[in-house]
N, C-alpha and C positions, 0 to 999 in steps of 0.2 A: 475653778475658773469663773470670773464675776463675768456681769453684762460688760460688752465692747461696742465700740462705739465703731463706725466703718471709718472715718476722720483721725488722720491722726499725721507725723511725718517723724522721720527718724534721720541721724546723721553720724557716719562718721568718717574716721580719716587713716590715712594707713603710709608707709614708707617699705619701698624695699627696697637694697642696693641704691639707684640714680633717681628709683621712680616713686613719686608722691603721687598717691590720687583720696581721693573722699567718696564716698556713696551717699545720695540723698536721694527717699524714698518718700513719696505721697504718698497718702492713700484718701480716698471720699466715697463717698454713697455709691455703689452699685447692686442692680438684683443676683449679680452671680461675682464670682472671683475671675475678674480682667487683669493679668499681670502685663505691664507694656516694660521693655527694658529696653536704654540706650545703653552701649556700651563701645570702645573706641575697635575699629575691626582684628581681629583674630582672636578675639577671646571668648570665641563663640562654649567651646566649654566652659570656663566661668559661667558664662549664661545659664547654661545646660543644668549645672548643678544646685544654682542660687535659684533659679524658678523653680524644682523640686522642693527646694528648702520652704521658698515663701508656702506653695501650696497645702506644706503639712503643719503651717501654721498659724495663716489666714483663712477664713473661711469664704467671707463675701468682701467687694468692694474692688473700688476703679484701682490701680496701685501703680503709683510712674516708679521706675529704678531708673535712677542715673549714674554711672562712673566715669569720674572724669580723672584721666590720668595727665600728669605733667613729669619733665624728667628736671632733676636738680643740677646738673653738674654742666652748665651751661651748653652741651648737645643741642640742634637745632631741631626745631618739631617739622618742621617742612622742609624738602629738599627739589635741585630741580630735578626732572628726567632727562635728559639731554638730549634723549632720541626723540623722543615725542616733541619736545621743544622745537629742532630742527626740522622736522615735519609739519610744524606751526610754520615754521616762518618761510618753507619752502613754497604752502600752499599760500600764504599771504603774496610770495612773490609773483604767483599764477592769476592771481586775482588782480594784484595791482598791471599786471600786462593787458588786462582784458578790459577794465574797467577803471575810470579815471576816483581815486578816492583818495582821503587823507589816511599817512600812515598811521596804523593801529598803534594806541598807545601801551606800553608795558604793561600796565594791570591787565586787559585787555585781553594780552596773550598768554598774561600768566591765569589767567580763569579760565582758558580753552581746559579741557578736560582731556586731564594723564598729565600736563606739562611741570604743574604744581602740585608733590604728592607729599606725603605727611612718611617722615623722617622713619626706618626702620632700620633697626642694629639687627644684627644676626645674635640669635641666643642660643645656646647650648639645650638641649631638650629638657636636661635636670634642671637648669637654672628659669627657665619658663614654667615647669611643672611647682617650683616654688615660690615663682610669684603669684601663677593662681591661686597656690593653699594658702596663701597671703589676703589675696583680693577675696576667695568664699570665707577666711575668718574676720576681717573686715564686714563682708556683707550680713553676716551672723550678728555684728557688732546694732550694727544699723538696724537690721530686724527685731532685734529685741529690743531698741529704741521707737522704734516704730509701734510696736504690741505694747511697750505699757504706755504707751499717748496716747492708743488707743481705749486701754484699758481705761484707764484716768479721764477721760472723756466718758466714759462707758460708765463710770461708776455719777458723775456729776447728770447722765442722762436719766439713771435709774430712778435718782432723787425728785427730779422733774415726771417721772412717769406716778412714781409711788402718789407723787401728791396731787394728780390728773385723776388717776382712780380713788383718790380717797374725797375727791370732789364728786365724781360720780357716784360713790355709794353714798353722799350724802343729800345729791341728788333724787337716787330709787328713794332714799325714804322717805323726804320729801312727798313724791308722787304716791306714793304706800300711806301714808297719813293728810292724802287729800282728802277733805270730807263729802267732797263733790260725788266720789265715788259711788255711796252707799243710796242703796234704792229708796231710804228715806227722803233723802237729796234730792233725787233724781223727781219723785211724788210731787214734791213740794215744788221744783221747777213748774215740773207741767201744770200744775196747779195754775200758780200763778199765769203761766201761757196764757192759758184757757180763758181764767179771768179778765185779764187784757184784750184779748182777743172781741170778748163777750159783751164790754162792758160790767161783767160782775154778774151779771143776769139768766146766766147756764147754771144749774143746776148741777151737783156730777156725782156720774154712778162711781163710790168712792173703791166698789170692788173691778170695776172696769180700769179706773187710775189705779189702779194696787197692780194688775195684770199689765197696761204699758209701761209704770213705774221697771215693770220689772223682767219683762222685753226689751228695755231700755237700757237695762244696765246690766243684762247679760252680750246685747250688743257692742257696750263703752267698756266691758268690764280687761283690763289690763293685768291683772294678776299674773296670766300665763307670760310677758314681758316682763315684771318685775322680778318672778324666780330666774327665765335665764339672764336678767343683766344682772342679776347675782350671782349666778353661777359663771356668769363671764369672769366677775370681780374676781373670783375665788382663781378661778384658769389663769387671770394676770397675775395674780400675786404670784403662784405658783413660779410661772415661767419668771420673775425676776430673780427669782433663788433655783434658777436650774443648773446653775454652772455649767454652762453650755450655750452654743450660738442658737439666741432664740427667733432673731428676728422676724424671718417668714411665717413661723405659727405667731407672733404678736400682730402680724399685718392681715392674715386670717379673722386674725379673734377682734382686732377692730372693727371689721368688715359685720362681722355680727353684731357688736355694739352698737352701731348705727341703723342696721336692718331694725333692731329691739327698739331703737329711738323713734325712728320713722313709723313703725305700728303704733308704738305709743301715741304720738301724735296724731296720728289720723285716726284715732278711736277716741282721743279728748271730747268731750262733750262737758268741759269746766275752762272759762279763759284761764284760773290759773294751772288748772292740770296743764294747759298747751304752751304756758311761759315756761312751767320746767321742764318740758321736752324740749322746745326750742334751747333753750340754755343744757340741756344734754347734749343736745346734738353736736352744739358748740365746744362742747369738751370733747366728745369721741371726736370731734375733728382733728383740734390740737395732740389728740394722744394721739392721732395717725401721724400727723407732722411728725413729733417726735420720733416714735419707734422708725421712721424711716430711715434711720441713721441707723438704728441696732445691727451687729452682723446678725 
């Protein structure tokens, strides 16, 4: 199973006997698995069975299902009720006795509710039980068009992750071959400090500068950040070859690579040590962007 992406849509289409319909399925970014399903009424089994389906093969994300059914054989989709009609136009007759008003127009009374109902044949129990196995191999159709757009995104995501982190480990070394780091650096700053400070004219106990030289750079010293935002590195590669839904542990482990960034930075004591933190951070942020699409 490669990385998947939460975006993706699927389509398809189906006939059976009179009746045409198509399935078109969303899917985008969510922290858990939302299935929402329209479907035209009585075909609440279909439902029943096609959300079972999506659930053991989607992991995460928002997922609209739509079925839209039409009949071929020029049959009407809407019909009137008659009786409800006629209790339309009885109580209009009550209203118009009591109250002076212009007659209601035909659209009007045909949007009262019950008078306008959507056309139903009477079907034999066998011949409804095989439109359904129709409409869930149809949806089966659709899902697995759905999973590999997803996939196929999933894999165009991974390419963008892979080269996010291999920015960032070119980053730690970077910061690992700052020369800022080392307590001879560090001597040499205060050094100089001092001397500005002084006018040039302090004298300095060079064994006292050797001891905050090196106070100094056990304070600034980032080493323990550089091993885990490698060992981050090493967790993310990992989970892109996990075949398996990584997402939530990659959302985890950014959350760490940023903590690792922000120490770093606030322990710089070199402007360029603190340019390539700022410029880390800026990458952990983009990898967040990204992986938030991963299931």
């Amino acid at each position: 199973m490669a990385i998947s992406s939460m975006t993706g849509y699927g389509r398809s289409e189906g006939a059976f006997e009179e009746r045409n319909w198509y399935w078109e399925l969303r899917s985008v970014n969510g922290r858990g698995l939302d299935l929402k399903f329209r479907l035209p009424p009585g075909f609440d089994k279909v439902e029943q069975i096609c959300r079972k389906r999506a659930q053991t093969v989607l992991g995460r994300g928002n997922v609209q299902c739509n079925l839209m059914i039409s009949v071929s054989d020029g049959k009407p989709s809407f019909q009137i009720n008659q009786t409800a009609l006629d209790q339309a136009l009885s109580y209009l007759e009550i209203v118009a006795q009591r109250v002076e008003t212009a007659p209601s127009p035909a659209t009007s009374i045909l949007a009262m509710p019950g008078v306008l109902e959507r056309f139903s044949e009477d079907r034999s129990t066998e011949d409804q039980e095989s439109l359904n196995a129709a409409l869930n191999t149809s949806f089966e159709v659709a899902l697995a068009a759905l999973t590999k757009a997803r996939e196929a995104e999933g894999e165009h995501l991974k390419a963008i992750v892979a080269g996010l982190l291999q920015q960032i480990t070119d980053l730690v070394q970077l910061a690992t071959d700052n020369p800022a780091r080392t307590p001879r650096a560090i001597q040499d700053r205060i050094r100089k400090q001092i001397a500005l400070l002084s006018g040039g004219q302090t004298r300095l106990d060079e064994e006292r500068l050797h001891q905050e030289a090196m106070l100094l750079a056990t304070k600034a010293d980032i080493q323990e950040e550089l091993d885990r935002l490698r060992a981050h590195i090493v967790a993310a590669d990992d989970l892109l070859f996990a075949g398996q839904p990584v997402g939530r542990k990659f959302d985890f482990l950014t959350q760490e690579f940023n903590r690792e960034a922000n120490t770093l930075c606030s322990k710089s004591n070199d402007p360029a040590l603190t340019k390539t933190g700022l410029a880390l951070k800026a990458v952990v942020d983009q990898l967040r962007e990204q992986i938030q699409n991963i299931e």
